[in-house]
C-alpha positions in Angstrom: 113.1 53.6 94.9 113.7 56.0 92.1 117.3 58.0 92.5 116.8 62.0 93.4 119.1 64.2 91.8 119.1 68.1 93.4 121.2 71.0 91.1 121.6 74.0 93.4 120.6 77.2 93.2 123.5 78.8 93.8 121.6 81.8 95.0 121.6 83.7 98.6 118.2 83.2 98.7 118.5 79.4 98.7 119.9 78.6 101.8 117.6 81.1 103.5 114.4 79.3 101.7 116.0 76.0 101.3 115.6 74.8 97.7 117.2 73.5 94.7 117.5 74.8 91.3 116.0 71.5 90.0 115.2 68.5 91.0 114.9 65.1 88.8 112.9 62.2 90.3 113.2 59.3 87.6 112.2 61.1 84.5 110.6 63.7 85.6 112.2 67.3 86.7 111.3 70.3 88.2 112.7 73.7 87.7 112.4 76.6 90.3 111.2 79.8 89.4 114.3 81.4 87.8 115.2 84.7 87.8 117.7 86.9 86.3 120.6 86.8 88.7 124.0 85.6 88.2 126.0 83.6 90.5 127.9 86.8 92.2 123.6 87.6 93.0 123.8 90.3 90.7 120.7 91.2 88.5 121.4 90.6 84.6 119.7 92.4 81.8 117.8 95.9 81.9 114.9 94.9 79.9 112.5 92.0 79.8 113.6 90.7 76.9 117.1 90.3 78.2 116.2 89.0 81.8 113.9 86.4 79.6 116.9 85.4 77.8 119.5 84.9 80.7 116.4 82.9 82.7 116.2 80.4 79.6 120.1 80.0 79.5 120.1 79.6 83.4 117.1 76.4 83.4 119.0 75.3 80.0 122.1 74.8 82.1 120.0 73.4 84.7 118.4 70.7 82.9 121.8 70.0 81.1 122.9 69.1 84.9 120.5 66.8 85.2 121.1 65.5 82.0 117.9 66.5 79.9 117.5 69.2 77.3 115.0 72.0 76.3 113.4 69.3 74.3 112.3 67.5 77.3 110.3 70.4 78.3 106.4 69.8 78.8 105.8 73.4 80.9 107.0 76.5 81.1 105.4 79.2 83.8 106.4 82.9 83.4 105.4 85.0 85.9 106.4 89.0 85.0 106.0 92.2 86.5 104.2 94.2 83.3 101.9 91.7 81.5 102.6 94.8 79.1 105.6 92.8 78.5 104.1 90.0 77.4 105.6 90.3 73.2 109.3 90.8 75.0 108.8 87.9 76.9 107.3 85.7 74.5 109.7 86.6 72.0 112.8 85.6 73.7 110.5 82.3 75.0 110.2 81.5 71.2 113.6 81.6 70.5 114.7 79.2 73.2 111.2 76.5 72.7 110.2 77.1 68.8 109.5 73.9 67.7 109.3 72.2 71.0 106.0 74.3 72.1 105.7 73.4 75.3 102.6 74.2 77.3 103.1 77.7 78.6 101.3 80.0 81.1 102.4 83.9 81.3 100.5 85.9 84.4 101.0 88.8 86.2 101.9 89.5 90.0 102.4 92.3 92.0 106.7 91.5 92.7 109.3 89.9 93.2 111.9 89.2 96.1 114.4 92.0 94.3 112.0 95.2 93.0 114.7 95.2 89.5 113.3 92.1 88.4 110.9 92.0 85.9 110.6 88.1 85.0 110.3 84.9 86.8 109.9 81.3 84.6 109.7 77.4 86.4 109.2 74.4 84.1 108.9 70.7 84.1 110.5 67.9 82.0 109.9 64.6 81.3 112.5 62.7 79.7 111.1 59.9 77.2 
């Protein structure tokens, strides 16, 4: 039987919903969709762009904790608010995964669980 490691959320929403940040199964981990909100549950960055950027530092940290790296990234998912976005977006998504190019899907839906966020991103990892 392969070892499960959870990473918490850390989020109020988490015990309500009941799930993990991550969760790494062997080699293999998932990342929750990630927003822009800090561990007080405040919202971080005005722009789309900057909520991009503090989601990537967030799942960074995440897979850190269970002990993989950006480079073990296979997926990335963004979801966003304004597909009019999408350059902000991607731009701050090139800066974390140039190089590593993971597949990546960017859509559009109609909100989110707090109406200031603008960006939601999951991913999955395989450790080799």
């Amino acid at each position: 039987m392969m070892n499960r490691i959870n990473i918490p959320a850390n989020t109020k929403w988490a015990e309500i919903v009941g799930y993990s940040r991550a969760v790494r199964i062997g080699n293999m981990i998932e990342v929750a969709g990630t927003a822009a909100v800090d561990d007080d549950g405040s919202i971080v960055g005005e722009t789309a762009y900057e909520q991009t950027k503090f989601i990537l530092q967030k799942i960074e940290k995440a897979l850190n904790d269970a002990h993989a790296t950006l480079n073990d990234v296979v997926r990335t998912r963004i979801f966003v608010k304004d597909i009019s976005q999408w350059e902000a977006i991607g731009r701050a998504h090139g800066e974390f995964f140039k190089g590593i190019n993971p597949v990546t899907t960017m859509v559009e839906v109609s909100g989110f669980i707090a109406t200031e966020l603008m960006v939601e991103i999951e991913v999955t990892a395989i450790i080799s």
